[in-house]
Steps between C-alpha positions, in 0.01 A plus 500: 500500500551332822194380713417709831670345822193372701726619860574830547718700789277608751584842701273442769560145589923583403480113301360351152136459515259310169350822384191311489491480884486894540135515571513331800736719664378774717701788321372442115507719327863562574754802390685203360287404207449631184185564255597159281550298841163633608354355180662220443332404923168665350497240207515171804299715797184689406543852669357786559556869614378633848573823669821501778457910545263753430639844548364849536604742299447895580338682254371863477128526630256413220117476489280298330083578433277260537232661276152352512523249302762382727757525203831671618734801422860582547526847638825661562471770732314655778108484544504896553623535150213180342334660260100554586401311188727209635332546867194467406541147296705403810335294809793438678904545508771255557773625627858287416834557632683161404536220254586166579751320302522099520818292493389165366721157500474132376360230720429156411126464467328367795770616694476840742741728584480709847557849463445750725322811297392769722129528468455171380151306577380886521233599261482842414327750242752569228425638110665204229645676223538187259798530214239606262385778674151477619455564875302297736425531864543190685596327900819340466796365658853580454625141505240384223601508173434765253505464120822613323586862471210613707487786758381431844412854667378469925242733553637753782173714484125493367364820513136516422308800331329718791234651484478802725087629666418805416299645773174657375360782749073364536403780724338789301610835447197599704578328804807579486462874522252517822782319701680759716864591367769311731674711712850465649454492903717800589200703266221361685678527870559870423184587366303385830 
């Protein structure tokens, strides 16, 4: 089996290059390597993934209740058609139109890459639906990295429970009787 050539044809550069020396360059990761070129760099240069886009993508509207215990619930649906027993455990409703979805690449360690992610630097309330399942509400930003196979949903809405007064009449039935009836004023002009 013959030994891997150390130089490789570079697409970007249109010349040979060390494949070693592919970190450096502004463009790695390129289009022009492959998976066993990106290991055989990883084995000399530690590195490590980051994010270059995070994307939005449009999803039907979906809630989730934050119950008391500040747990949360996936509801599909509309709050006119929640359930009462559900309403009642609920405190609040987070509303969720959109997922994000991260494109991560290899950088050497140490080393940054500028991206430009819309958002980015930009905290915002978003529910973290990890890859096994459990749901946590959290701040985060779109260019931080999220573990593997986890959902990141940007919370469009918070609705919180209402609770509507209920006006109470304190005036007795009493007093209420020995007032005089209310008249229109056409009535009372023609009766004088």
């Amino acid at each position: 089996m013959a030994k891997p050539s150390r130089f490789i044809w570079c697409g970007v550069h249109q010349q040979r290059k060390i494949l070693e020396s592919c970190p450096k360059c502004g463009h790695f990761p390129c289009r022009g390597l492959t998976a066993g070129q990106i290991a055989r760099i990883a084995e000399s240069t530690p590195l490590e993934q980051t994010v270059t886009r995070a994307t939005k993508r449009r999803i039907a509207p979906m809630y989730f209740l934050v119950k008391d215990d500040q747990s949360l619930e996936v509801y599909t649906g509309t709050l006119d058609e929640l359930p009462p027993e559900k309403a009642a455990e609920a405190v609040e409703a987070l509303e969720c139109s959109a997922y994000i979805v991260q494109e991560l690449t290899w950088v050497p360690a140490g080393k940054e890459k500028k991206v430009k992610i819309a958002g980015a630097g930009k905290k915002a309330l978003c529910v973290l639906e990890s890859s096994d399942g459990t749901l946590s509400l959290t701040e985060a930003d779109p260019a931080e990295r999220i573990e593997e196979g986890a959902k990141l949903y940007p919370v469009d809405k918070r609705l919180v429970r209402q609770y509507v007064p209920v006006k109470i009449n304190l005036e007795s039935e009493e007093s209420s009787s020995s007032k005089q009836p209310v008249t229109t004023r056409r009535k009372s002009a023609a009766k004088k």
